[in-house]
KOLBAVO-710639 format. One line per 2 residues: number of its first residue (from 1); their letters; for each residue x, y, z of N, C-alpha, C. Coordinates in Angstrom, 3 decimals. Example, Ala and Ser with C-alpha at 12.3 -4.5 7.8 and 13.67 -1.06 7.14 Angstrom:
// residues 2
1	as	13.190 -5.690 7.800 12.300 -4.500 7.800 13.200 -3.300 7.800; 12.850 -2.250 7.080 13.670 -1.060 7.140 12.900 0.030 7.870 $
//
This chain:
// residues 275
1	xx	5.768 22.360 30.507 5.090 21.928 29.292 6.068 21.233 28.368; 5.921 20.220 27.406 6.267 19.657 26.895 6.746 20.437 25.569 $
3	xx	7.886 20.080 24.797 8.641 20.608 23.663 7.594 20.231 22.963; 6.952 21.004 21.294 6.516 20.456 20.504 7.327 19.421 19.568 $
5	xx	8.570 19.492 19.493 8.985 18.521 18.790 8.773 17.380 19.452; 9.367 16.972 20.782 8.979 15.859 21.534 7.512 15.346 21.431 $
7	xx	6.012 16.552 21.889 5.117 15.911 21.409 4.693 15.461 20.193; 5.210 16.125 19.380 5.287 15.568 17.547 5.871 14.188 17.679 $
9	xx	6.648 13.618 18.377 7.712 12.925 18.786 6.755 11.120 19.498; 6.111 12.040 20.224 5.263 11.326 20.890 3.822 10.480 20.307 $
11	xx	3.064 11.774 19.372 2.203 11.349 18.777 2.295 10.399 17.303; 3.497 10.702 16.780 3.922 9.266 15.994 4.245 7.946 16.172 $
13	xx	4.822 7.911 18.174 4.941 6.702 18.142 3.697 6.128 18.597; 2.610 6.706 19.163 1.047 6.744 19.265 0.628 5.873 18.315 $
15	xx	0.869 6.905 16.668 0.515 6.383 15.711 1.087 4.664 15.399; 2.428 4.553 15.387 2.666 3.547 15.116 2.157 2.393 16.324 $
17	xx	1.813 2.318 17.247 1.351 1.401 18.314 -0.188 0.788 17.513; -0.849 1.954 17.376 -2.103 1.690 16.866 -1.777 1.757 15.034 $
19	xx	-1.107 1.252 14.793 -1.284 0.560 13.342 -1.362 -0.896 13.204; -2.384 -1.260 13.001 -2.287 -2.726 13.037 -2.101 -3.437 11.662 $
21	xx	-2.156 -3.057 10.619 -1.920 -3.376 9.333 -1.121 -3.000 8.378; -0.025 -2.853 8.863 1.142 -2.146 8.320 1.842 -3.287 7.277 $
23	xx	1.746 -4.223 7.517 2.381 -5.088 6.746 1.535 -5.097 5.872; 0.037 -5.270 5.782 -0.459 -6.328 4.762 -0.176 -5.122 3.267 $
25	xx	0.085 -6.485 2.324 -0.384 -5.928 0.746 -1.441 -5.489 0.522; -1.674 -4.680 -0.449 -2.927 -4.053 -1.328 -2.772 -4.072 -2.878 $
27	xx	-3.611 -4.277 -3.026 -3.432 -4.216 -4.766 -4.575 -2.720 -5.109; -3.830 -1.897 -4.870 -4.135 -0.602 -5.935 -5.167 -0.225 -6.744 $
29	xx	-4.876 -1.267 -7.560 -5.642 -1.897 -9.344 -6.931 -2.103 -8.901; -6.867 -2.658 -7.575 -7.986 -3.558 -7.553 -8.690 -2.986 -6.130 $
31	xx	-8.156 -1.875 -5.963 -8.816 -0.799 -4.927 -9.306 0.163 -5.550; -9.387 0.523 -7.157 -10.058 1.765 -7.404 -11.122 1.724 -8.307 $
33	xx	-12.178 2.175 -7.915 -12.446 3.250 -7.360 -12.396 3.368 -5.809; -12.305 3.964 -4.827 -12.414 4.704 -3.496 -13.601 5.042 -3.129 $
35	xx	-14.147 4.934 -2.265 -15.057 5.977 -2.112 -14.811 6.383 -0.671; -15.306 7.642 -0.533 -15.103 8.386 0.646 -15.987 8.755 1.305 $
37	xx	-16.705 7.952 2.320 -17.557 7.571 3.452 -18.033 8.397 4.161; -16.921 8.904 5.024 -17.052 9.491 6.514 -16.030 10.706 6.497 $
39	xx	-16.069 11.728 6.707 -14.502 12.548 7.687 -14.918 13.253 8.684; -14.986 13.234 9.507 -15.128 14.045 10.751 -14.047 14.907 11.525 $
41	xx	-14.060 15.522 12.211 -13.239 16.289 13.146 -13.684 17.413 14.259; -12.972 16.948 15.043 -13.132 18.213 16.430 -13.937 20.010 16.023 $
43	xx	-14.842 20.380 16.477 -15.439 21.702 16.391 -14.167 22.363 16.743; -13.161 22.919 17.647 -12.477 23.841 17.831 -11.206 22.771 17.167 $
45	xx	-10.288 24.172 17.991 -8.307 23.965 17.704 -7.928 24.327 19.442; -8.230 23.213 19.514 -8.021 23.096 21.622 -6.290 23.310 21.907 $
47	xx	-6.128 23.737 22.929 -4.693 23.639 23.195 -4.344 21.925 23.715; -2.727 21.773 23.426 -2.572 20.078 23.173 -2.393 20.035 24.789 $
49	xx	-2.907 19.205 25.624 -2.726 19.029 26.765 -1.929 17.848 26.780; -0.743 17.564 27.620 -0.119 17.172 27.807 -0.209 16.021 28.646 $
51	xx	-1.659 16.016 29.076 -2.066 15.090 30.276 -3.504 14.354 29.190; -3.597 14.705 28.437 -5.269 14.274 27.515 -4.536 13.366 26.624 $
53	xx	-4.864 12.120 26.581 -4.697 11.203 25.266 -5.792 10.646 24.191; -6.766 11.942 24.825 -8.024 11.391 23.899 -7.428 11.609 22.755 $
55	xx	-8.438 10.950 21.303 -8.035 11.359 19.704 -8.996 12.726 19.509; -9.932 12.401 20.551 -10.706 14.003 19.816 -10.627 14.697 20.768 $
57	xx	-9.767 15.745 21.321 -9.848 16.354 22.350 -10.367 17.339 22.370; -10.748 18.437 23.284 -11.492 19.514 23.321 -11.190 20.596 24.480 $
59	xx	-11.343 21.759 24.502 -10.767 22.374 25.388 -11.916 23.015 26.737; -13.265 22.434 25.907 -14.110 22.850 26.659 -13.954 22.849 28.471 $
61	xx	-13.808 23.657 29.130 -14.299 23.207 30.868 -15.270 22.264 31.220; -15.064 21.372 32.104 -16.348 21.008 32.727 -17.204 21.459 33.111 $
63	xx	-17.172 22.672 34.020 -18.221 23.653 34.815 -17.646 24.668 34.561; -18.778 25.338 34.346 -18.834 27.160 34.273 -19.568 27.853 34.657 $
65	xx	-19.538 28.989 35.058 -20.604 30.146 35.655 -21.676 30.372 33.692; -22.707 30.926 34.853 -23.728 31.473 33.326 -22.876 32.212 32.692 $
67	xx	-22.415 33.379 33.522 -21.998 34.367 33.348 -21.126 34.007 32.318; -20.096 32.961 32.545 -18.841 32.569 31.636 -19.537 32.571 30.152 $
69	xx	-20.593 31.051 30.529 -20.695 30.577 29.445 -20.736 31.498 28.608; -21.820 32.740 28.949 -22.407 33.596 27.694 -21.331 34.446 27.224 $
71	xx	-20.515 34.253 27.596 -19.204 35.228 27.405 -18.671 34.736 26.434; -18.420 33.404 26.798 -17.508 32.655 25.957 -18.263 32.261 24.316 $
73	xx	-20.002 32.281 24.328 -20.335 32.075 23.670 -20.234 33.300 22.510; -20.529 34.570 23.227 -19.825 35.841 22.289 -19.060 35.836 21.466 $
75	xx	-17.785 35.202 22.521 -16.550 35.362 21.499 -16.283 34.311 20.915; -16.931 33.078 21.038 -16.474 32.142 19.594 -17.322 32.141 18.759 $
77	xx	-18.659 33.100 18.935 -19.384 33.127 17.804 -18.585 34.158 16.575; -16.887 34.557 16.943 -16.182 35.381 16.096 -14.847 34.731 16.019 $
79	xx	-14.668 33.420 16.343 -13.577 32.884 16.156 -13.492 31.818 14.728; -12.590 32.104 14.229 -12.160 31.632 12.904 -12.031 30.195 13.138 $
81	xx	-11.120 29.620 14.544 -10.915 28.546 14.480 -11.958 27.636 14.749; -12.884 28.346 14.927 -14.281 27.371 15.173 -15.780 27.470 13.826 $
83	xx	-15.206 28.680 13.743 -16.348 29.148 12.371 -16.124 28.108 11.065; -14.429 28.224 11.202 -14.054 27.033 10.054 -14.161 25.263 9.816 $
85	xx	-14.506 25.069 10.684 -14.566 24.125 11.491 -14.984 22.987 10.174; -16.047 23.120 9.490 -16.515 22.169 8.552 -15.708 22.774 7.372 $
87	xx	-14.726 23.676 7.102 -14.576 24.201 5.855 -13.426 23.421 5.930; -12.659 23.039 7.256 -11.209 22.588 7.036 -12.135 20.768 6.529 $
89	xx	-12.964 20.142 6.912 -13.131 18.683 6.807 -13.485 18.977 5.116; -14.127 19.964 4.567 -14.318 19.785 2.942 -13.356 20.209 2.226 $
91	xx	-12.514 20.608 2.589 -10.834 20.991 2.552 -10.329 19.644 2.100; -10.628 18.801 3.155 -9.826 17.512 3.609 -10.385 16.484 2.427 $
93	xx	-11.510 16.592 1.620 -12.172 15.628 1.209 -11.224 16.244 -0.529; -11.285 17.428 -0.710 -10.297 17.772 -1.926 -9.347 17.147 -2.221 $
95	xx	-7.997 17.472 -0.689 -7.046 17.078 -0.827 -7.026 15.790 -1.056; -8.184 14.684 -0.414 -7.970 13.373 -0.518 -8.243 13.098 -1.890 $
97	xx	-8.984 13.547 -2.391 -9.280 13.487 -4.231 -8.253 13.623 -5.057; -7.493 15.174 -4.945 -6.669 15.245 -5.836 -4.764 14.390 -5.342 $
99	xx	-4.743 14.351 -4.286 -3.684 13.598 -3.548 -3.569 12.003 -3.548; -4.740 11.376 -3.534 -4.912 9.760 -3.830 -4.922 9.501 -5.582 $
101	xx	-5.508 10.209 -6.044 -5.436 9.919 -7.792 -3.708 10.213 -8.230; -3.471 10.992 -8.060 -1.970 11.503 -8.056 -0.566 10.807 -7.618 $
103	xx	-0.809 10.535 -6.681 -0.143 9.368 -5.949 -0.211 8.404 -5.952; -1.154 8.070 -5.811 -1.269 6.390 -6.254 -2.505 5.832 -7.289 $
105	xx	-2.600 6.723 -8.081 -3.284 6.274 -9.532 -4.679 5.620 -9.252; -5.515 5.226 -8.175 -6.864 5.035 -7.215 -7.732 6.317 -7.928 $
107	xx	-8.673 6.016 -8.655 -9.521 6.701 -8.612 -10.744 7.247 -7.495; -10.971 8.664 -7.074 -12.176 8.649 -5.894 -13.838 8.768 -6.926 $
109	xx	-14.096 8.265 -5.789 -15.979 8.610 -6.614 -16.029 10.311 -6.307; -16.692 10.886 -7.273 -17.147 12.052 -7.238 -17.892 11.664 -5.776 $
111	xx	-17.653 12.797 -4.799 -18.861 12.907 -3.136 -20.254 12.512 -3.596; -20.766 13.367 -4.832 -22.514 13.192 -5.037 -22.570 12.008 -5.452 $
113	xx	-22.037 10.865 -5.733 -22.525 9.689 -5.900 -22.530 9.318 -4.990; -21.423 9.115 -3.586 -21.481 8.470 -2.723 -22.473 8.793 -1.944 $
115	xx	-22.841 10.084 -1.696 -23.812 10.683 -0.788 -25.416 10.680 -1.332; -25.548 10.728 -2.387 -26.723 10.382 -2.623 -27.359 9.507 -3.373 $
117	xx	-26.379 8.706 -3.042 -26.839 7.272 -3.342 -27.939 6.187 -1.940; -28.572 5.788 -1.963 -30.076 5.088 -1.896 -29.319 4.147 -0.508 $
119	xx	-28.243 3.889 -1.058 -27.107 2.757 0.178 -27.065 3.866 1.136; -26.048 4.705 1.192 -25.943 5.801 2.112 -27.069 6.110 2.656 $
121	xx	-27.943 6.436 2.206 -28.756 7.205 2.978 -29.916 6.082 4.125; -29.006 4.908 3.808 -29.650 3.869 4.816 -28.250 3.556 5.858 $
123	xx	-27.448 4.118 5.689 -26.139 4.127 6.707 -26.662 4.574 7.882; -26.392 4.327 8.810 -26.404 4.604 10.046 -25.192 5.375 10.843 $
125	xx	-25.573 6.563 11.285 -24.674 7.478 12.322 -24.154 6.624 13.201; -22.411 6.825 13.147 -21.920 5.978 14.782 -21.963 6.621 16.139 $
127	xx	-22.042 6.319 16.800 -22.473 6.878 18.158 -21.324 6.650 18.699; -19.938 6.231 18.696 -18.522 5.891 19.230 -18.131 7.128 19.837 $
129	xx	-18.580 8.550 19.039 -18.104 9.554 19.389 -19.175 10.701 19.734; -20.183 9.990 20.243 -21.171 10.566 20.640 -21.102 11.880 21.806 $
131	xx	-20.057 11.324 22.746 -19.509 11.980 23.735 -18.580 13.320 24.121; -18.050 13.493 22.225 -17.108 14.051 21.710 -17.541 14.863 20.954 $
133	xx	-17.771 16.353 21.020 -18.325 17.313 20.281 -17.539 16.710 18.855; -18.539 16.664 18.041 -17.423 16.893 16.348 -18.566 17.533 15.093 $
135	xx	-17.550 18.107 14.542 -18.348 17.705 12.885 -18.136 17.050 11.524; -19.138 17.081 10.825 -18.847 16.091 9.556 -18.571 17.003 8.394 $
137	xx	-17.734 16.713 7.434 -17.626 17.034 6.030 -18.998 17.405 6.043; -19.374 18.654 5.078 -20.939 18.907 4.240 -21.352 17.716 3.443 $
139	xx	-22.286 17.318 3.942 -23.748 16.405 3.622 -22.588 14.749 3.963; -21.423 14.815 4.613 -21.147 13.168 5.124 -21.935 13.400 6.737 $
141	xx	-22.130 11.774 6.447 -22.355 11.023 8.363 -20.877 10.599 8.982; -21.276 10.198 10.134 -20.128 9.790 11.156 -20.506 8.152 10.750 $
143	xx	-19.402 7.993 10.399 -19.524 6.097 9.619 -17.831 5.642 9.963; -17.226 6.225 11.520 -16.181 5.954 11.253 -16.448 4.317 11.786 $
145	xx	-17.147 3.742 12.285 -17.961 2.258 12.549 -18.456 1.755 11.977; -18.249 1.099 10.685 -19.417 0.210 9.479 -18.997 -1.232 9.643 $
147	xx	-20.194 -1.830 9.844 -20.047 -3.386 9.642 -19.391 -3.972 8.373; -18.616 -5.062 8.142 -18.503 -5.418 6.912 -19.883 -5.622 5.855 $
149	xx	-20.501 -5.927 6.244 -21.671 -6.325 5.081 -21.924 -4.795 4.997; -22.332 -4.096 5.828 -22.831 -2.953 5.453 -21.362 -2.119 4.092 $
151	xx	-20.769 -2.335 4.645 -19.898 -1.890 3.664 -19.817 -2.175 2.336; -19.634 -3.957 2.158 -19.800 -4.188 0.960 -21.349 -4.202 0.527 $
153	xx	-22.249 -4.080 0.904 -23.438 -3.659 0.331 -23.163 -2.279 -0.156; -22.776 -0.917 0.520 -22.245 0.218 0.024 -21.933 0.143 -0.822 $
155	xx	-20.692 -0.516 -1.270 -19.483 -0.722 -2.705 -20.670 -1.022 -3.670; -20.890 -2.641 -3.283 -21.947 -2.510 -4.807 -22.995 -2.093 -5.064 $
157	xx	-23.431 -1.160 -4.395 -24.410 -0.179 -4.658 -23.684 1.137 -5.320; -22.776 1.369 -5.078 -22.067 2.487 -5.920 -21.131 2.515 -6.618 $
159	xx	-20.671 1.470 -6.882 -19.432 0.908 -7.887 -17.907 1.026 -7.560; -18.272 1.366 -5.877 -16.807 1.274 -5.345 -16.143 -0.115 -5.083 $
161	xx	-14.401 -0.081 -4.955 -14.165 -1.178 -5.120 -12.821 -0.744 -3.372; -13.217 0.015 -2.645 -12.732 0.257 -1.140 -13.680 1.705 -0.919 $
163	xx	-13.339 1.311 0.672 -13.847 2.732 1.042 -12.942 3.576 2.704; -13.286 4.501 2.301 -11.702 5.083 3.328 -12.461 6.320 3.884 $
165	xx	-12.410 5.811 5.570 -12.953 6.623 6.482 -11.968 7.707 7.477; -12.055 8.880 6.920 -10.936 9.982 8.119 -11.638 10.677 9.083 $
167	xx	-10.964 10.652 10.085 -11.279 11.345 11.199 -9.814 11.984 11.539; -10.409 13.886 12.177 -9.429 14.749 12.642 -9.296 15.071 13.529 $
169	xx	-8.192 15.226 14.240 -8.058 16.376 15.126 -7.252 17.657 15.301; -8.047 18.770 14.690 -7.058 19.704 14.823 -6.306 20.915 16.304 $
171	xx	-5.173 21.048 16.663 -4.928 21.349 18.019 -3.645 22.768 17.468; -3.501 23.262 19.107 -2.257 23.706 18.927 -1.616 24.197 20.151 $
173	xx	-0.246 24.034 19.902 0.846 23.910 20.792 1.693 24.756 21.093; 2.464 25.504 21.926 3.863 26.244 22.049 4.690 25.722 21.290 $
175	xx	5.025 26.563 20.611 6.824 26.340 19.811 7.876 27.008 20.638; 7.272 27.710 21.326 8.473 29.289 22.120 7.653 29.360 22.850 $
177	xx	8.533 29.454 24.366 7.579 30.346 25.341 6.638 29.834 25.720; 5.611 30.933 26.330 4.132 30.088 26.704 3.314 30.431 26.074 $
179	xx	1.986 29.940 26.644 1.058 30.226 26.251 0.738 31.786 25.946; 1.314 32.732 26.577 1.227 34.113 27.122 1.992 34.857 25.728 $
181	xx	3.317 34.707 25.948 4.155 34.855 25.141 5.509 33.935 24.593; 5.506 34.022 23.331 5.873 33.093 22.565 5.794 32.886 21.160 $
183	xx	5.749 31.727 20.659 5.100 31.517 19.385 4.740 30.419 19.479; 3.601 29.966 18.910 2.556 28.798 18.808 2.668 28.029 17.488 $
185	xx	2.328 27.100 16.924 1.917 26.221 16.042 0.915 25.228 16.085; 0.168 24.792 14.916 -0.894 23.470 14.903 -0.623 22.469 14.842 $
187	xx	-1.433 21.692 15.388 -1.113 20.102 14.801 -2.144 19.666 14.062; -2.234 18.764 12.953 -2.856 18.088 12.224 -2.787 16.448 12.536 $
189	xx	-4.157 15.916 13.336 -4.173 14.358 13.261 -4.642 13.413 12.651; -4.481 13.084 11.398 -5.673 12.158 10.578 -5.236 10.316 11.079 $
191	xx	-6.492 10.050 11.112 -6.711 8.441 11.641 -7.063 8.218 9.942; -6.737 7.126 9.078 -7.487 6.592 8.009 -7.566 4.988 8.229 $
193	xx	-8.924 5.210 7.891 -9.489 3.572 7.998 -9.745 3.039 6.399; -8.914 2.251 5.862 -9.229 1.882 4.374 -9.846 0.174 4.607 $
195	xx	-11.052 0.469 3.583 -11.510 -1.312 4.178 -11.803 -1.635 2.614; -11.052 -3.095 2.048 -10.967 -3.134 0.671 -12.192 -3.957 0.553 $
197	xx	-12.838 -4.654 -0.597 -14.345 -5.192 -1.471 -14.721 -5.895 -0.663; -13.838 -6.323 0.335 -14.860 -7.471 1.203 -15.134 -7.159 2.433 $
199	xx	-15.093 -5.612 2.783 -15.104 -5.129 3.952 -14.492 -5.259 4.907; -13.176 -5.506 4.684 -12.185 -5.737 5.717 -11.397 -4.494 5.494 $
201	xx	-11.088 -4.638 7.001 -10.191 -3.263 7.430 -8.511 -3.732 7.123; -8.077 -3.132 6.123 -6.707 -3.654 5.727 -5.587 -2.417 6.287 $
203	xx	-6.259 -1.150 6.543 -5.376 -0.143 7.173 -5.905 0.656 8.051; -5.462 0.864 9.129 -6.257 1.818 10.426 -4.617 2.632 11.117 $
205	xx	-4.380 3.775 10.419 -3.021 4.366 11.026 -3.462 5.845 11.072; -2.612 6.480 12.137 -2.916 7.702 12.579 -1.475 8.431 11.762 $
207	xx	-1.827 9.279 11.363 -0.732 10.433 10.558 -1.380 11.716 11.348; 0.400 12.134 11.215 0.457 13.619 12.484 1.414 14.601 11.249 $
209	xx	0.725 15.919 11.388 1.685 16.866 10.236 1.569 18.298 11.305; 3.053 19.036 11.134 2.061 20.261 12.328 2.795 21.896 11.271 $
211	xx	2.058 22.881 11.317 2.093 24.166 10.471 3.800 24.142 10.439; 4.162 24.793 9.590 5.345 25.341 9.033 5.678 26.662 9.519 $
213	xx	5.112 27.573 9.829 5.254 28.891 10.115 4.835 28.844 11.604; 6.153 29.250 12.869 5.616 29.786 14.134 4.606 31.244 13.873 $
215	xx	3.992 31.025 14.737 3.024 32.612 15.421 2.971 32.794 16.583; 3.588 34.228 16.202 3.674 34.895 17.462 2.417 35.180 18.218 $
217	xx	2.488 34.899 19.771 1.785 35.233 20.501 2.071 36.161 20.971; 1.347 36.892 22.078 1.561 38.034 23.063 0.586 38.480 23.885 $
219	xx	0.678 38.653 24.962 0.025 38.879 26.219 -1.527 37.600 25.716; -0.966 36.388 25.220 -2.231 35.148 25.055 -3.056 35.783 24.089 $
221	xx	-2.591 36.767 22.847 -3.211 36.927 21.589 -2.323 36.291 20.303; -3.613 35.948 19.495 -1.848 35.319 18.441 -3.178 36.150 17.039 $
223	xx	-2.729 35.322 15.800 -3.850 36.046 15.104 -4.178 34.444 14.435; -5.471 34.258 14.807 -6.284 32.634 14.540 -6.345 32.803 13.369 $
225	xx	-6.321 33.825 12.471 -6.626 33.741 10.959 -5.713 32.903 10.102; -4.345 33.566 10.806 -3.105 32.854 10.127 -2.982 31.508 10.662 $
227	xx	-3.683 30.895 11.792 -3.227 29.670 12.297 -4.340 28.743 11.561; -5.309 29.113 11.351 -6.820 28.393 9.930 -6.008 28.579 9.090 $
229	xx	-5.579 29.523 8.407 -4.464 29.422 6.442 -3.967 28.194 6.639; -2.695 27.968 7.799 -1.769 27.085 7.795 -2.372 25.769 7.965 $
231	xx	-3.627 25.629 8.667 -3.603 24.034 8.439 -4.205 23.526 7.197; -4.274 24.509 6.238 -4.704 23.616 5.003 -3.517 23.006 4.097 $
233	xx	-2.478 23.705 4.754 -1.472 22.709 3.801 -1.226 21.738 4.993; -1.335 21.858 6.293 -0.783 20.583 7.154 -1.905 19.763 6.264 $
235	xx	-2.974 19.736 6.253 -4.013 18.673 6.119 -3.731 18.085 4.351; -2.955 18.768 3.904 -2.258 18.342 2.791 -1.400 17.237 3.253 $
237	xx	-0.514 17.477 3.785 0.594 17.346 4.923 0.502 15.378 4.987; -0.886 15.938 5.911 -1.136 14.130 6.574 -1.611 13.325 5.443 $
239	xx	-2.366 14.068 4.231 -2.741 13.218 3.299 -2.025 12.900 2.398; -0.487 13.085 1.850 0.172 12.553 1.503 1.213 11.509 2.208 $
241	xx	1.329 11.607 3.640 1.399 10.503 4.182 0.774 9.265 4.099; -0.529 9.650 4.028 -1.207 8.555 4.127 -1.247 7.884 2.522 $
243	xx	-1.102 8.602 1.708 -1.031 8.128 -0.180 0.516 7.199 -0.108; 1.666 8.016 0.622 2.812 7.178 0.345 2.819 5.991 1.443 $
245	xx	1.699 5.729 2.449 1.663 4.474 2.961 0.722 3.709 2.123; 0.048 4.157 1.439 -1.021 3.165 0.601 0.043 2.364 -1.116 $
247	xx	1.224 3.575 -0.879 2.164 3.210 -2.327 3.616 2.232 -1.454; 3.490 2.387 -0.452 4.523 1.275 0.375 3.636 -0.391 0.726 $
249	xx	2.588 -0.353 0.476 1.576 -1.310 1.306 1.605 -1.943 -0.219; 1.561 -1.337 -1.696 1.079 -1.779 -3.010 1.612 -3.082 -3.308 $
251	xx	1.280 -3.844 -3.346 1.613 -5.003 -4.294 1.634 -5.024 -5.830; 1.574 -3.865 -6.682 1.359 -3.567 -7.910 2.223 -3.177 -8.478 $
253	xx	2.426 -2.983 -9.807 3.893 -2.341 -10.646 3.179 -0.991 -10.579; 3.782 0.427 -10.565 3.629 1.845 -10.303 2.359 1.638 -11.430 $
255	xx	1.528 2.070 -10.644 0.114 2.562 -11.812 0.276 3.776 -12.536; 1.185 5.081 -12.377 1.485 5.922 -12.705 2.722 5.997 -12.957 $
257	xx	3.325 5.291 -14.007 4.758 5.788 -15.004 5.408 7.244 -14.487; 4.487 8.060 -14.673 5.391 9.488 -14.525 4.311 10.147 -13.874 $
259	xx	4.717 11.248 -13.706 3.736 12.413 -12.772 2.627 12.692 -13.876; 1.751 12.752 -13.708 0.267 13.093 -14.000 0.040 14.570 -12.931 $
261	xx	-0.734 15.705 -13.683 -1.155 16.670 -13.163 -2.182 16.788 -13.136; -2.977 16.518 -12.356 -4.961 16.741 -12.165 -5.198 17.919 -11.375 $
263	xx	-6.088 18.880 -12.661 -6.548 20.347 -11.798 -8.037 20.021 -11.175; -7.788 19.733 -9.893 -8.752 19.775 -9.512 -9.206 21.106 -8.297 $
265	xx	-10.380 21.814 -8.359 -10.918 23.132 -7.637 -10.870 22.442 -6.357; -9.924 22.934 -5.295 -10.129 22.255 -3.769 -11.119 23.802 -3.442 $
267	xx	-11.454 23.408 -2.327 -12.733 24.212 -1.675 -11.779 24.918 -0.521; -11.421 26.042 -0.462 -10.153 26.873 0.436 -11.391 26.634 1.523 $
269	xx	-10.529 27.075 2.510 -10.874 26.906 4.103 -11.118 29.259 4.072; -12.292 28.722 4.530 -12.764 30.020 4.520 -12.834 31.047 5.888 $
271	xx	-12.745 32.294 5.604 -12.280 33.231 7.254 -13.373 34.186 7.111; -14.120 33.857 8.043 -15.041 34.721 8.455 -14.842 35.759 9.185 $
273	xx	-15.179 36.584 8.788 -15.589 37.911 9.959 -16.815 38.662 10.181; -16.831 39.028 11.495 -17.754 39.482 12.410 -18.714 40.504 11.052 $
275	x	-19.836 40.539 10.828 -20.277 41.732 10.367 -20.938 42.796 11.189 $
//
C-alpha cells in the first residue's frame, strides 16, 4: 500500500494537471456577491484505493450475497461516517461563507436567497454523476454542470455577480500499519468551479487537506466518531486553500486592509447514535 504522504503527494499533482485556469486574473470587486450553487459529496468515507482514480469514489462491492447486503445494511444504519454525510456538505457551505468574506473580502448570498429563488428552482439536476452514489448540501441540487446562459440568467435573477460550485470527496487512508492495525487518517477533496457574470468558468482546481490527528486502529476497529470531528477542520483546511488561490488569481488592491472578524454560527457536523 501506498505511504499517505506520497498519496497526499500524488493527489496534488492530480490537482494541478486538472487546473486549467490558474493564470487568469479576477477582479474580486467585481466578483461579489458569490453565490453558492451546488456542493455535493460522496455518501460514505471509503478507504483510498490505490488502484481507483475516480473523484467520487466509493467502497461499495460490486456483488454481494442477500445475506451480506442486509448485514451491511444494519451496520451502516449506525455508522457516523455515513449518518453524517449531509452534515459535513452544510458544514462546508459555513466554512465557505465565513472563509471567502474573510479572506478575500467577496461577499456570499445568504443560501435562502439562492435556493429559493424562482431561477433555481428552474435549474436542472446534472446527471454527470448519476452513476456515483452522492449527496447534496440541505435543500442544494447537483449543478456541478450549468450552461453559461443558464448561469448568467441565475446571477441576474439573484443579484449575484459569480457563482462557485464544490464538490467532495471524503476518504481514508493508513498513516501506520494496516488496515488491521495501525493508525489511519482522512482525506478531504474539494474540486471548486468559480464561473464569473458572464458565465465563464475562470477556475476549476481540486484542493486536497487530510486530518491532523492519527487514529488508532486495532484488530480493523478505529473510533469513526473521532475520524467525522476531524474532517471539519480538514474541510476548513481545503477552503482556505481555495480563498488564498482566489487572493493569488486577484487583480485588485487587498479589499481587506486588516483582519476583519465575522461571527458567523457554522452548523457542527453532527454524531449520531444508535437509540
Amino acid at each position: 500500500m501506498k505511504k499517505f504522504n506520497t498519496l497526499s503527494l500524488a493527489l496534488v499533482s492530480i490537482a494541478f494537471v486538472l487546473t486549467s485556469c490558474a493564470s487568469t486574473k479576477i477582479s474580486l470587486q467585481e466578483s461579489s456577491p458569490v453565490a453558492v450553487i451546488s456542493i455535493i459529496g460522496n455518501t460514505q468515507v471509503p478507504w483510498i484505493d490505490e488502484d481507483d482514480e475516480t473523484v467520487l469514489a466509493t467502497d461499495e462491492p460490486e456483488a454481494e450475497s442477500l445475506l451480506t447486503s442486509m448485514a451491511s445494511r444494519i451496520i451502516d444504519s449506525n455508522n457516523p461516517e455515513i449518518l453524517t454525510a449531509v452534515d459535513r456538505l452544510d458544514y462546508a457551505f459555513d466554512s465557505a461563507n465565513l472563509n471567502i468574506l474573510e479572506m478575500t473580502g467577496c461577499a456570499v448570498l445568504p443560501k435562502e436567497e439562492v435556493l429559493s429563488s424562482e431561477a433555481y428552482s428552474y435549474m436542472t439536476p446534472s446527471y454527470f454523476n448519476s452513476l456515483t452514489p452522492t449527496k447534496t448540501a440541505t435543500g442544494f441540487k447537483d449543478l456541478t454542470t450549468i450552461g453559461a446562459k443558464n448561469a448568467r440568467y441565475l446571477m441576474d435573477s439573484i443579484g449575484a455577480k459569480s457563482l462557485l460550485i464544490l464538490s467532495f470527496t471524503f476518504q481514508k487512508d493508513v498513516v501506520k500499519g494496516t488496515k488491521t492495525n495501525g493508525a489511519i487518517g482522512g482525506v478531504v477533496t474539494m474540486k471548486a468551479k468559480l464561473l464569473n457574470n458572464r458565465g465563464r468558468e475562470v477556475l476549476n482546481k481540486i484542493f486536497v487537506a487530510k486530518t491532523s490527528e492519527p487514529i488508532k486502529i486495532m484488530r480493523g476497529q478505529y473510533n469513526k466518531d473521532s475520524l467525522v470531528e476531524q474532517l471539519e477542520n480538514t474541510i476548513d483546511d481545503v477552503m482556505r486553500q481555495f480563498c488564498m488561490e482566489l487572493s493569488k488569481m486577484s487583480s485588485d488592491e487587498p479589499v481587506l486592509k486588516e483582519s476583519e472578524t465575522t461571527e458567523i454560527q457554522a452548523t457542527p457536523i453532527k454524531l449520531r447514535t444508535a437509540e
